[in-house]
C-alpha positions as CSV (number, residue, x, y, z in Angstrom):
1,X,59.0,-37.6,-10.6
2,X,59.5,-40.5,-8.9
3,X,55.7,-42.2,-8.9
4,X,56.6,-43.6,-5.6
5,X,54.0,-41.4,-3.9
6,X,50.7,-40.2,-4.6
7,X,51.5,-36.8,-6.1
8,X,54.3,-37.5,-8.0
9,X,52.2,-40.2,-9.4
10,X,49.3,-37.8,-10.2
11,X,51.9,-35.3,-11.2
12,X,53.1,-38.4,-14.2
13,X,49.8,-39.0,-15.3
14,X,48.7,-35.8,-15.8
15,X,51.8,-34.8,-18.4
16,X,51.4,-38.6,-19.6
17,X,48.0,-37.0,-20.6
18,X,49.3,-33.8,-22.1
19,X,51.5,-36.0,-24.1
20,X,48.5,-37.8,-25.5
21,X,46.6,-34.4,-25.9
22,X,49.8,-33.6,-28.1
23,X,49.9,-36.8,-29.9
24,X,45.8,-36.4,-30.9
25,X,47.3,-33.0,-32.2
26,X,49.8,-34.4,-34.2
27,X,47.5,-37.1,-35.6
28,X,44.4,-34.4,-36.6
29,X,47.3,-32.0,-38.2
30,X,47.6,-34.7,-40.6
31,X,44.3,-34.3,-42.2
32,X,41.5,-35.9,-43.4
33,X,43.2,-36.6,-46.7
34,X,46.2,-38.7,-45.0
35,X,46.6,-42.4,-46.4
36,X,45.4,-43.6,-43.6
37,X,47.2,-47.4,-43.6
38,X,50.4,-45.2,-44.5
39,X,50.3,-43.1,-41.7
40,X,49.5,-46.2,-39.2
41,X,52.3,-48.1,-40.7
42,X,54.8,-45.2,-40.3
43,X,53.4,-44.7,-36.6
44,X,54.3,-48.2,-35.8
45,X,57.3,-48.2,-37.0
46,X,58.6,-45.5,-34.8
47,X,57.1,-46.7,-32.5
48,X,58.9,-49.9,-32.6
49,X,62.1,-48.0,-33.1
50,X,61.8,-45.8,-30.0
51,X,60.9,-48.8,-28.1
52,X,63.7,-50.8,-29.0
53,X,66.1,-48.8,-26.7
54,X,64.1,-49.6,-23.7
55,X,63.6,-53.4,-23.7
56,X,66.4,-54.3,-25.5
57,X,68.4,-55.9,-22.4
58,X,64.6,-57.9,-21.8
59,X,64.8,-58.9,-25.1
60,X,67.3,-62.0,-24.2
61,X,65.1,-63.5,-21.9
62,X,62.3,-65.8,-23.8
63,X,61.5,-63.6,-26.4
64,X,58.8,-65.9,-28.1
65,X,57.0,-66.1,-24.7
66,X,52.9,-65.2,-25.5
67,X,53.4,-64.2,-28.8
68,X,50.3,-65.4,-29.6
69,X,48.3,-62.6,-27.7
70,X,50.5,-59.9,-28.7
71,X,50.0,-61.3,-32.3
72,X,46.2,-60.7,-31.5
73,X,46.9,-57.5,-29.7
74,X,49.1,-56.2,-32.4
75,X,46.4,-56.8,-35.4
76,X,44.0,-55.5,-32.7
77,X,46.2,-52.3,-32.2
78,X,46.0,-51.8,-35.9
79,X,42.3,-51.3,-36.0
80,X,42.4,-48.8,-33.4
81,X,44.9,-46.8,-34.6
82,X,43.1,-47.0,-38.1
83,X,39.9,-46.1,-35.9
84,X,41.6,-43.3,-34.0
85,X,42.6,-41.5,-37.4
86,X,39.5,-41.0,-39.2
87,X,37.6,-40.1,-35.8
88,X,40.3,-37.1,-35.3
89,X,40.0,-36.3,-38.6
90,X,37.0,-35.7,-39.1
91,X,35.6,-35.3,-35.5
92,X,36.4,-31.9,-33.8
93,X,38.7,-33.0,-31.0
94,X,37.3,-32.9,-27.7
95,X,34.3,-35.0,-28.8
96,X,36.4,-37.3,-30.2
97,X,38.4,-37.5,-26.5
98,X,35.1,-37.4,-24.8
99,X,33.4,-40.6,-26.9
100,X,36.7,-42.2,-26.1
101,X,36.4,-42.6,-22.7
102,X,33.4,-44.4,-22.5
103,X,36.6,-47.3,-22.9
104,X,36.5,-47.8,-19.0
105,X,33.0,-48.5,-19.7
106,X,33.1,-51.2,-22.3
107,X,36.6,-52.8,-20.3
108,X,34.0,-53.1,-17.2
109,X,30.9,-54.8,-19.3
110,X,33.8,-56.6,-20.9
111,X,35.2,-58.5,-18.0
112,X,31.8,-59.2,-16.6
113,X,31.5,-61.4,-20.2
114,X,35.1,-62.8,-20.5
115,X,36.3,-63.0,-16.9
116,X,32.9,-63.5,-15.2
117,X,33.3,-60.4,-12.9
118,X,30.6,-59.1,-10.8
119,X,27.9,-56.9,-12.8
120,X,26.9,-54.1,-9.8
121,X,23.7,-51.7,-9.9
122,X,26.4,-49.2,-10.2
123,X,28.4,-50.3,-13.3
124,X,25.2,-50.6,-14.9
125,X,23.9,-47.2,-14.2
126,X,27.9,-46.0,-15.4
127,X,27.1,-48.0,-18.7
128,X,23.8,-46.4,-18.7
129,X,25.0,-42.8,-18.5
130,X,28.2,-43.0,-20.6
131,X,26.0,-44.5,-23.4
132,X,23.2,-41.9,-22.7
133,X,26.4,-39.1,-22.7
134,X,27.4,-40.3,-26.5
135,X,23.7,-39.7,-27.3
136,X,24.1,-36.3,-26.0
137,X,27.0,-35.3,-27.7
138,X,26.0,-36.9,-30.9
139,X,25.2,-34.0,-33.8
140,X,23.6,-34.7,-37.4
141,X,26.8,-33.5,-38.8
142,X,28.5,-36.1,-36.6
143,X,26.6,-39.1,-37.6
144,X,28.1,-41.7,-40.1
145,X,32.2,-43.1,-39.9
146,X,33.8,-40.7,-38.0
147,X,30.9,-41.4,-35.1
148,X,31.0,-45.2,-35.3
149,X,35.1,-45.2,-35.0
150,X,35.5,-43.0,-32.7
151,X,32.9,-45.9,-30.4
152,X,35.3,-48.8,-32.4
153,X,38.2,-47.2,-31.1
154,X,37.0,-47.1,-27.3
155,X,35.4,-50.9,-27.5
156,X,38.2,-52.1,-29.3
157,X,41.0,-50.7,-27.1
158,X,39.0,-52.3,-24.4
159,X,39.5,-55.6,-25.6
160,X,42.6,-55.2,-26.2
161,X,43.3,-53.9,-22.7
162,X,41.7,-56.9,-21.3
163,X,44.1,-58.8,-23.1
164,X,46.8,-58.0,-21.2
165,X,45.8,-60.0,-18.5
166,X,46.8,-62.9,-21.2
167,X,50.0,-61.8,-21.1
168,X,53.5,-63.8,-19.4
169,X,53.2,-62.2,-15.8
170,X,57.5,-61.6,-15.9
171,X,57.0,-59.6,-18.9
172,X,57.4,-55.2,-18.3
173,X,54.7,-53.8,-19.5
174,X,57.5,-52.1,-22.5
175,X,58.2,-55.0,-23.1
176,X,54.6,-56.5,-24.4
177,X,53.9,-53.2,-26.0
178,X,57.4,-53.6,-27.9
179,X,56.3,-57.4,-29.3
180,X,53.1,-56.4,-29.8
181,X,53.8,-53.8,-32.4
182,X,56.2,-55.5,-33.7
183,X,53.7,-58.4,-34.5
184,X,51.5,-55.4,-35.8
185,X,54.3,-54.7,-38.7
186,X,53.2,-57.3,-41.3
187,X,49.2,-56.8,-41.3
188,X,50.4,-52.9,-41.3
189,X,52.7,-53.2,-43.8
190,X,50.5,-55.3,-45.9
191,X,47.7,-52.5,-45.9
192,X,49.9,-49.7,-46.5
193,X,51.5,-51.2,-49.5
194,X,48.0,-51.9,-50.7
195,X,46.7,-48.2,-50.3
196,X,47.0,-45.9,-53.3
197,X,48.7,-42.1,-52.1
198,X,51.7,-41.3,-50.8
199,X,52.4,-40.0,-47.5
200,X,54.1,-36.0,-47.6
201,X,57.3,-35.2,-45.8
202,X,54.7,-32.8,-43.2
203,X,52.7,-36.2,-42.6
204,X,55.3,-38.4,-42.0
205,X,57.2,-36.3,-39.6
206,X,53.6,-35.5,-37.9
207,X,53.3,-39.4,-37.3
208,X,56.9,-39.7,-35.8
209,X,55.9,-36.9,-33.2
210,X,52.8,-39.0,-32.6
211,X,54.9,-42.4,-32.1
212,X,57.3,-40.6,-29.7
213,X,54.1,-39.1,-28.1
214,X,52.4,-42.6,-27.7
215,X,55.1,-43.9,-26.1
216,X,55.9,-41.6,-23.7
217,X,52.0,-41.8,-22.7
218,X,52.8,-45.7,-22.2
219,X,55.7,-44.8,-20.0
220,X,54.0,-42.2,-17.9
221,X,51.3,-45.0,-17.8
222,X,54.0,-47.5,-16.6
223,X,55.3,-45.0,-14.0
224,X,52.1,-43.6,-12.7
225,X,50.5,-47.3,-11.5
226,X,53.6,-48.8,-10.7
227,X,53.7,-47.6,-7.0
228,X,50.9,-46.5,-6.2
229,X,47.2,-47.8,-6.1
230,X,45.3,-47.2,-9.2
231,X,41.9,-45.6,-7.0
232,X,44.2,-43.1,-5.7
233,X,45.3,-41.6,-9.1
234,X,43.2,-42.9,-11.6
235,X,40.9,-40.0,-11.5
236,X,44.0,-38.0,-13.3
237,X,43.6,-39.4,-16.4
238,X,40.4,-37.2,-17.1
239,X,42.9,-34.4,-17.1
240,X,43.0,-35.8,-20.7
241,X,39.8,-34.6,-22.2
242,X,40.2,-30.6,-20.1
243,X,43.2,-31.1,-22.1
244,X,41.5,-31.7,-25.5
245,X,39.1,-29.0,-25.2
246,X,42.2,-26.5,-24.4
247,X,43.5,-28.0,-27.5
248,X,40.8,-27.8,-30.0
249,X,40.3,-24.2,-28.9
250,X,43.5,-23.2,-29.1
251,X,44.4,-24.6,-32.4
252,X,41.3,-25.8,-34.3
253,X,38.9,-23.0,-33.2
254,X,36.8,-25.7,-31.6
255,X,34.2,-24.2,-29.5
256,X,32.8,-26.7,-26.6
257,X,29.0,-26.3,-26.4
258,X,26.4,-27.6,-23.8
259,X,25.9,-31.0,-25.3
260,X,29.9,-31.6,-25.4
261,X,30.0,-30.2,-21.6
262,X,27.1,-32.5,-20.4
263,X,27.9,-35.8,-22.9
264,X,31.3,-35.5,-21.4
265,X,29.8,-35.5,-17.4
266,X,27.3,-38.3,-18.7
267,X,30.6,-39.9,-19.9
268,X,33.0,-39.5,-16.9
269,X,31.1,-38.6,-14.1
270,X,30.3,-42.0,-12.9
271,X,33.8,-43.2,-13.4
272,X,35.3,-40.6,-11.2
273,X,32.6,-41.8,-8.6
274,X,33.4,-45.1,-9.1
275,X,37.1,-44.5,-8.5
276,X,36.5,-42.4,-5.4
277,X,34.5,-45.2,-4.2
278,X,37.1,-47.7,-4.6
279,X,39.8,-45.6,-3.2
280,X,37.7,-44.9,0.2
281,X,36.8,-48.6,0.2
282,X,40.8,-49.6,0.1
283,X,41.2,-46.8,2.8
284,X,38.3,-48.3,5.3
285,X,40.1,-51.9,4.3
286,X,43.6,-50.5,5.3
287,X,42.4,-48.7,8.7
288,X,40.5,-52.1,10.0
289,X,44.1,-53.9,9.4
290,X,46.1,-51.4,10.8
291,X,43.1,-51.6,14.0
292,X,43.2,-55.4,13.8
């Protein structure tokens, strides 16, 4: 699994997916109860740990390079992981997975703010519909915290994704995720030591599968775009929330219903249209130069 062509790429993405399912899985097993800046803490550092073996080498070479933006990512990364635990704890988990991607969403209004880009008829109607599919998916039972984090934790990975543009160009994309936890650590650290609780053996070990999960998502990530363009295999990372439903059925006798099934097309619908519409677009583009 190479991600040099098409279907191997797909083929990466959709396991890098499974892995997240898993690491979702992990993080809802922990329970409502879990310290919650504990559990983040311990997270991160695995997650810096694992990571350590594969940038090490890229370490050497300006180290201190845009440490101010993975300073603000890192802090950044701490709310949403924060976020992402009391939404799967207290959110059954494909509605948790299916609020979350109304990310693409808030990335696109994002960059029309910060970077000025081009707000079409159809990004507004895709803003339109994934807002109308949280609407749709929103229960009385749902309605309070575990609602508003699970929309946090799509806005504010947004931001954070934006940021990466920010980023040194040289750096691997390992490589910024590897500072930018490791920035995370104090503010982390800081919180957990504040928090009253104490994590169990089951939890801790539940948030070092997560962290080994996380990061093999990241790689997958890394490995899927790399080769290939993003039109042509973006549309696999919806395999995500099919995934989530299998899950919550499977292990949290999670039923979907109509409003999940529907929110969810509201949700993703007009993003896989927008990505088909990109890729035939790059296609047309590619034909006319290969005419030309």
């Amino acid at each position: 699994m190479s991600g040099k062509t098409v279907s191997s790429a797909i083929l990466v993405l959709l396991l890098a997916n499974l892995v997240a399912t898993v690491c979702d899985v992990f993080i809802k097993f922990a329970g409502a109860d879990v310290p919650i800046f504990q559990f983040t803490f311990v997270r991160l550092l695995f997650m810096c740990l694992v990571l350590l073996p594969f940038v090490a080498k890229s370490l050497w070479t300006k180290p201190m390079e845009g440490m101010g933006i993975h300073m603000l990512r890192g802090n950044i990364w701490v709310l949403t992981a924060v976020l992402l635990v009391i939404s799967l704890s207290n959110l059954p988990i494909a509605t948790a997975n299916a609020i979350f991607y109304t990310c693409p969403i808030f990335i696109i209004l994002l960059a029309v703010v910060f970077y000025r880009e081009r707000l079409t008829k159809t990004v507004v109607m895709a803003a339109v519909s994934g807002f109308a599919g949280i609407l749709v998916i929103l229960k009385p039972e749902y309605l309070g915290w575990p609602m508003v984090s699970a929309v946090g934790f799509a806005f504010f990975l947004a931001v954070n994704s934006l940021l990466v543009r920010k980023l040194p160009k040289h750096q691997g994309a390992l490589h910024g995720l590897f500072l930018s936890q490791m920035c995370a650590l104090p503010l982390a650290g800081a919180l957990a030591y504040s928090e009253v609780g104490v994590l169990t053996m089951d939890q801790v070990m539940l948030g070092f599968g997560s962290a080994i999960c996380s990061v093999f998502y990241s790689l997958g990530c890394v490995i899927g775009y790399r080769y290939v363009a993003s039109s042509q295999v973006s549309s696999a990372e919806y395999s995500g929330l099919l995934f989530a439903m299998l899950a919550g059925w499977a292990l949290f006798e999670e039923t979907p219903d109509w409003s999940l099934l529907l929110g969810a097309v509201l949700i993703i619908g007009p993003l896989v249209y927008m990505a088909q519409r990109d890729r035939k677009a790059r296609q047309l583009t590619h034909h006319e130069e290969a005419l030309s």
